[in-house]
N, C-alpha and C positions, 0 to 999 in steps of 0.2 A: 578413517575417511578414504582408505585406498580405493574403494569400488566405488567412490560416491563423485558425483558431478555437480559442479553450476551448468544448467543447460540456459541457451540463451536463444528464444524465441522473438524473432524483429525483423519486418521486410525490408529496415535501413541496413544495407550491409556495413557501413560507418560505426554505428552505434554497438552491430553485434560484435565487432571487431574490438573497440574501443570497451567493452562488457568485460569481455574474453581475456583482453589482455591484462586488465585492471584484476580481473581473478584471478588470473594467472600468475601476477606478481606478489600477490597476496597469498600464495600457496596454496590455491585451490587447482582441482581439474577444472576444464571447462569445454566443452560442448557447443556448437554453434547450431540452428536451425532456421532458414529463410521463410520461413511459414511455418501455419498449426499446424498443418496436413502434412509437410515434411515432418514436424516431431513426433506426431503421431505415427506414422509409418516406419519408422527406426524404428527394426524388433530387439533393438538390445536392451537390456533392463534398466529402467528409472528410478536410481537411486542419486539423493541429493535433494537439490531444489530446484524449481525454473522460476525465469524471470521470462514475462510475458510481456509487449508492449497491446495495450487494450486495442488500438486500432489497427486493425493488418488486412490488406485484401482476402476476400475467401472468410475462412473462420476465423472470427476475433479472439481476440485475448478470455473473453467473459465463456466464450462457448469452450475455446480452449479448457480454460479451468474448469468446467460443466462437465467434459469429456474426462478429465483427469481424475475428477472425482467419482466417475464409474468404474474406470480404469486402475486408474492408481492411488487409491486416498493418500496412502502416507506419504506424496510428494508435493512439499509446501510449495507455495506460491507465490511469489512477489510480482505485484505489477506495475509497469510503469506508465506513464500516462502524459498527454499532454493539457495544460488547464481545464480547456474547454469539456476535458473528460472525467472531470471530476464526479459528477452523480455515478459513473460507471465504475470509478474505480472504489466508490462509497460500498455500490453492488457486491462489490467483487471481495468486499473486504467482510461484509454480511455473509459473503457464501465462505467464508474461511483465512482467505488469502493473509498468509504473514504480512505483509504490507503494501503501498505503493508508495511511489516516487513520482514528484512530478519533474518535466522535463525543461532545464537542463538541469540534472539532477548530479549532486554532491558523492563523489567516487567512495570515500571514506564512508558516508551515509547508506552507501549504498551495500557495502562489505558487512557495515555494521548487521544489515537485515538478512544479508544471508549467513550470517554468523547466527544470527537469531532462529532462524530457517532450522539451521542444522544442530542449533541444541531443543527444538521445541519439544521432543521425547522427556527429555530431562528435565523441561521445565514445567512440565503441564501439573504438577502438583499446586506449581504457587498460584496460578489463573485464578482461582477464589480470592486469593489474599490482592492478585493484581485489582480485581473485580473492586473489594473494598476501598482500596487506593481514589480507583479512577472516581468511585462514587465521591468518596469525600471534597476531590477535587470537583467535582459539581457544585457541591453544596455550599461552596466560596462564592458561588456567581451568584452576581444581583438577577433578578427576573428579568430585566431590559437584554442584559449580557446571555442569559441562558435563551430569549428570544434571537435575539442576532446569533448567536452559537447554533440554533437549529437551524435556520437560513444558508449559514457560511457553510456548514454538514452537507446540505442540498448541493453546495455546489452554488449557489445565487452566487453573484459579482457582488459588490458593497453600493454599486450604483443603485441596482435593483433590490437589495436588500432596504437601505433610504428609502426608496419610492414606497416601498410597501410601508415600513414603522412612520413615514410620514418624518424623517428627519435628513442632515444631511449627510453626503458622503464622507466628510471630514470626521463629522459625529461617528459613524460606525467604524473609520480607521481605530477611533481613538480606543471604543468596546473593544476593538477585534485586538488591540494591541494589550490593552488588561487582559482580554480572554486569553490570551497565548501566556501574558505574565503569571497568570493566575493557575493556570492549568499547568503550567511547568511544560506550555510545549513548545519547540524548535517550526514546527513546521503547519500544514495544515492538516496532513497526513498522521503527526501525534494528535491533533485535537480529534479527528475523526477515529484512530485508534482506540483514546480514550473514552470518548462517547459511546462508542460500542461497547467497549470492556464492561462501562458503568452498566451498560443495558443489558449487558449477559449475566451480571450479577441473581 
């Protein structure tokens, strides 16, 4: 891992700092960049992973990643997000991206994915077997669940998820609480993970 880097793209200098140093302690390199167009402009070679924050003045997180995958496929992606960017970071995770995070997001959670990032050569054999996993974990959900599960994916709030199935928002906590127990997920980020995995199968 000596030539490889966490590079850390964010126009919060807080947050890049607070990245940096958390990988840092964890035994990673790490890399800081105040915009795309700054990381993109660095001509020294991108080995590693970046983490991307989806909204930043200038070019966002999603165009970032667009550019990276002209540029430099084999460098994974994680991005992080804050709620209200959840359909984007859904995009982003359709266009390849190892994961997202939303924000304020878990430091331990967050090492885990670049851990993930940086064995994903290694792992790409078992993705068929992940594939079959995630399906089965489907196949546990009632139809009501697998309807609210496509809603929560979108990014809908559980307010606006109610209005539409005609029920209340207490009702959809309780769905959205089996959907995570059922699915084996931590976050909304596993369920949307999973949902993909199932569909790339």
């Amino acid at each position: 891992m000596s030539s490889e880097y966490v590079f850390i793209v964010d126009d919060d200098a807080g947050i890049r700092d607070a990245i940096r140093m958390l990988a840092e302690s964890t035994g990673f390199k790490a890399r800081t960049f105040p915009s795309a167009e700054a990381f993109l402009a660095d001509p020294s070679p991108k080995r590693g992973c970046l983490i991307a924050d989806v909204r930043m003045p200038g070019m966002n997180g999603l165009e970032l990643q667009e550019e990276i995958g002209r540029r430099s496929p084999q460098l994974p992606v994680i991005v992080i997000t804050g709620h209200a960017d959840i359909p984007l970071a859904v995009r982003a995770m359709k266009a390849g991206a190892v994961d997202f995070l939303e924000k304020p997001f878990d430091g331990a959670r967050l090492m885990e994915s670049v851990r993930r990032a940086f064995e994903l050569d290694s792992r790409t054999p078992s993705r068929k077997e992940e594939a079959r996993t995630a399906k089965g974990l489907l196949d546990h959900l009632s139809q009501r669940e697998r309807t609210v599960l496509d809603r929560l994916v979108q990014g809908q709030p559980n307010k606006s998820v109610a209005q539409e199935l005609g029920i209340s928002p207490r009702t959809v906590e309780i769905h959205r609480a089996h959907i995570m127990l059922k699915m084996d997920a931590s976050s909304l980020a596993d369920l949307v993970r999973t949902v993909l995995m199932a569909h790339g199968a």
